[in-house]
N, C-alpha and C positions, 0 to 999 in steps of 0.2 A: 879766021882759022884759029881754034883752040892749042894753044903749044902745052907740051908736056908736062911745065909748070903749072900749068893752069887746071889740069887734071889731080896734079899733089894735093892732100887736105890744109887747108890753112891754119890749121889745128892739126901740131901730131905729139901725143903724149908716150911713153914707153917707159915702162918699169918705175912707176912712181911710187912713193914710199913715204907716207909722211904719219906721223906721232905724237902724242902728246905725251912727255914721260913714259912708263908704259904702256899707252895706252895706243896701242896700233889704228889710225884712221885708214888709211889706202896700205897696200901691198901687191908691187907686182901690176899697178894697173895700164892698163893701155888704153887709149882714148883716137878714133881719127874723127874731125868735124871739117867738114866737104866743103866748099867754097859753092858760096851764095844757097845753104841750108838754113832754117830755121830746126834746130838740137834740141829737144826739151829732156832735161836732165830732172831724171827722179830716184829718192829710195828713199828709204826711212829714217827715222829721227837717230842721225848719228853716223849716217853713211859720210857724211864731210861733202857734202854737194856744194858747199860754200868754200869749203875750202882747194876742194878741187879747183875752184873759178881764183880762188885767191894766189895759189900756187900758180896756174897762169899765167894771171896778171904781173906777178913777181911781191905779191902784196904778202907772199911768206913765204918764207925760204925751203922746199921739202928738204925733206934726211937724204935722198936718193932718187934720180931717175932723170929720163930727160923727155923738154918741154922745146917744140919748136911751135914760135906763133910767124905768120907770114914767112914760113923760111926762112925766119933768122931763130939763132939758138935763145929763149927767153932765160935761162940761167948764166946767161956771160954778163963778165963782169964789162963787156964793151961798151962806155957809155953812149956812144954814138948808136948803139943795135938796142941798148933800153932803150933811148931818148924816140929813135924810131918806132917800136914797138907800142910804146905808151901812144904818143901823135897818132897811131894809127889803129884806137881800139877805144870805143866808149864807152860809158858802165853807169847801168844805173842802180841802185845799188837797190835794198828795200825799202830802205826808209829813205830817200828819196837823197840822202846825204847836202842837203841845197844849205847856203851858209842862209842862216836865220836874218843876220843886218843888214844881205844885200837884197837889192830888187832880183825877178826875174829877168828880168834883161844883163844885170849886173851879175848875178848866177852866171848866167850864158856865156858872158864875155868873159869870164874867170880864164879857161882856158885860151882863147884869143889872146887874151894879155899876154900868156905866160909862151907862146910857140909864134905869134904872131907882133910880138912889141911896139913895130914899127909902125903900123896898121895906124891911123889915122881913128881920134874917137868916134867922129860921124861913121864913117866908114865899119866899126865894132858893132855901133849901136845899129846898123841898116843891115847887117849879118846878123845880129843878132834877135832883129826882130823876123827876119826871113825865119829863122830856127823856130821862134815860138807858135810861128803859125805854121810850121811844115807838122808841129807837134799837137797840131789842130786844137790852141788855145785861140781866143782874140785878143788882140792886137792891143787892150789897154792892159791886158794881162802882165804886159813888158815891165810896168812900172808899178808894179803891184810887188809887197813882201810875202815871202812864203806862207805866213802866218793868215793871210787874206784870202788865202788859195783853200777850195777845198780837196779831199785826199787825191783825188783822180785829178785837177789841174797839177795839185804838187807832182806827181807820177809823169804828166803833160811837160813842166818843166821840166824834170830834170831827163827826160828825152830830149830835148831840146839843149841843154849843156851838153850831153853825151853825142849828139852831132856836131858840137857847135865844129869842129873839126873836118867835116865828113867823112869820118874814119868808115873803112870797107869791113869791117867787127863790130858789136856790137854786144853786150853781155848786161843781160839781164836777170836781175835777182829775187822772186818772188816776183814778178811786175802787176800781178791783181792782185795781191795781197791787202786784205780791206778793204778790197770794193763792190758796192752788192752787183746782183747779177749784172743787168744793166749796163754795169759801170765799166765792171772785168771785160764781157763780149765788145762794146766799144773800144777799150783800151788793142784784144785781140786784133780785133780790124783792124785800128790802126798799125799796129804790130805789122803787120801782113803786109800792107800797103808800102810802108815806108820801107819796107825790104824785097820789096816787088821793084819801088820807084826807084831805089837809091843802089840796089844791086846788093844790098846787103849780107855780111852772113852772122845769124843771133844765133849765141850760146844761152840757151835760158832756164834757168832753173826754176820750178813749178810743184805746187801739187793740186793745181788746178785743173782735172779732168776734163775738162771742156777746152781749156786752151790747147791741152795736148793734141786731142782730135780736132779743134777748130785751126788750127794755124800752124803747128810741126809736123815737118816732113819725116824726121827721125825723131828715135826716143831713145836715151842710153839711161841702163837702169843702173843706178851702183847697189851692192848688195855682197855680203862677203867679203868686204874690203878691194873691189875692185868693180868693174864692168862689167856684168855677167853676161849683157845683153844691147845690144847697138841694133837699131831695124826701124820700119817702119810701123806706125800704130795698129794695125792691122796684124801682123806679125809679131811684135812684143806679146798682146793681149792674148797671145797662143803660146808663150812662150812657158815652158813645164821650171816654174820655179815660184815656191810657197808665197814670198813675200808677191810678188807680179800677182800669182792668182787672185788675192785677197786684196791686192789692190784693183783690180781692173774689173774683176768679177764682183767683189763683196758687195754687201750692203750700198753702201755709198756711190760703188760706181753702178750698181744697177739704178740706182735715184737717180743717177747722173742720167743712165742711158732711156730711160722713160723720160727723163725731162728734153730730151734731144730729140726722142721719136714722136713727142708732142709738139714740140716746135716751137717749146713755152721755155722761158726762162725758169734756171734753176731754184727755186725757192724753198724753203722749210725742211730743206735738208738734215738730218739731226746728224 
């Protein structure tokens, strides 16, 4: 039986307001993201897509509004309702954020140290190798430094830190970002899968037209300093406002949409 809670979004934004000097980012915005959705968050250069996810997190303080993540208020100063909140949301960032001196397993275990202390090191390291391979690396991958890794395993790992948890969130930040086609469609799947498998719900920020249609169920556009538009792909892509038309229709996304009705990866896109 689904209870009432369970209907609430696990994301709910309302009147958000954030600034840089004066230079206004969000105003007024509202945000709901659905429990167990994959969100692909898009607009243009300067809409604050990043920061939207960082104000979230708590990773910056807005000017004004309010942020509940799992029904707790993410602006209290509670540290018991941060400490929760954080345990319970993974992030990969774009650049893959992994400390350079540690191994991938030792990446992994970063957060385990830090919410699970007691935890026995064998015990870290057999979690922590479960994680690299749910992140569909292999297995010697563990003891490898990031710098060994190519861009799509660094991206592989640091999915694998952002579960080490099994947090029920999941926030992703450009996540194909520099990977050829190939690379991005595989990363999507597995996208897909581990939020199929694990019950997931991704916050993902993109401007990857193909992961949008290939793997989100909604699409929130920011634009105007707020949301103009929350829907599904299908419904965005109709959606009567300049910047959406010229993204979804222009140049680019019709390359995109020939490359999909061919069935061929996207290439030589200019």
């Amino acid at each position: 039986m689904t209870s009432a809670a369970d209907n609430s979004p696990i994301i709910r934004v309302r009147g958000l307001f954030n600034s840089f000097g004066e230079q206004v980012v969000h105003e007024d915005l509202d945000l709901d993201v659905r429990r167990g959705e994959i969100l692909g968050v898009v607009g243009g250069s300067g809409t604050g897509k990043s920061v939207l996810m960082r104000s979230i997190l708590r990773l910056r303080q807005p000017d004004a509004g309010q942020i509940e993540v799992l029904g707790l208020d993410a602006r209290s100063d509670d540290p018991q309702a941060r400490r929760l909140i954080e345990r319970r949301t993974g992030v990969l960032f774009q650049d893959g954020a992994l400390f350079s001196s540690l191994t991938v397993g030792e990446n992994v275990q970063v957060p385990l140290k830090e919410y699970h202390p007691d935890l026995p090191d064998s015990l870290r390291y057999e979690l922590a190798l479960l994680k690299v391979k749910l992140a569909g690396l292999p297995a010697e991958a563990i003891d490898k430094l990031p710098s060994q890794l190519s861009g799509g395993m660094r991206k592989r790992a640091g999915i694998a830190r952002a579960l080490a948890l099994d947090p029920p969130l999941l926030f992703l930040d450009e996540p194909t970002a520099g990977l050829d086609p190939i690379g991005a469609a595989a990363f999507d799947n597995l996208i897909r899968t581990l939020q199929q498998a694990l019950g997931l719900t991704v916050f993902l920020i993109t401007h990857d037209l193909d992961t949008l249609y290939a793997i989100c169920d909604r699409i929130a556009v920011l634009a105007d300093r707020r949301v103009v538009a929350c829907d599904t792909p299908a419904n965005i892509e109709r959606f009567d406002h300049p910047w959406v038309q010229e993204y979804f229709h222009g140049p680019r996304a019709r390359a995109a949409q020939h490359a999909r009705d061919r069935n061929d990866p996207l290439v030589d896109v200019p």
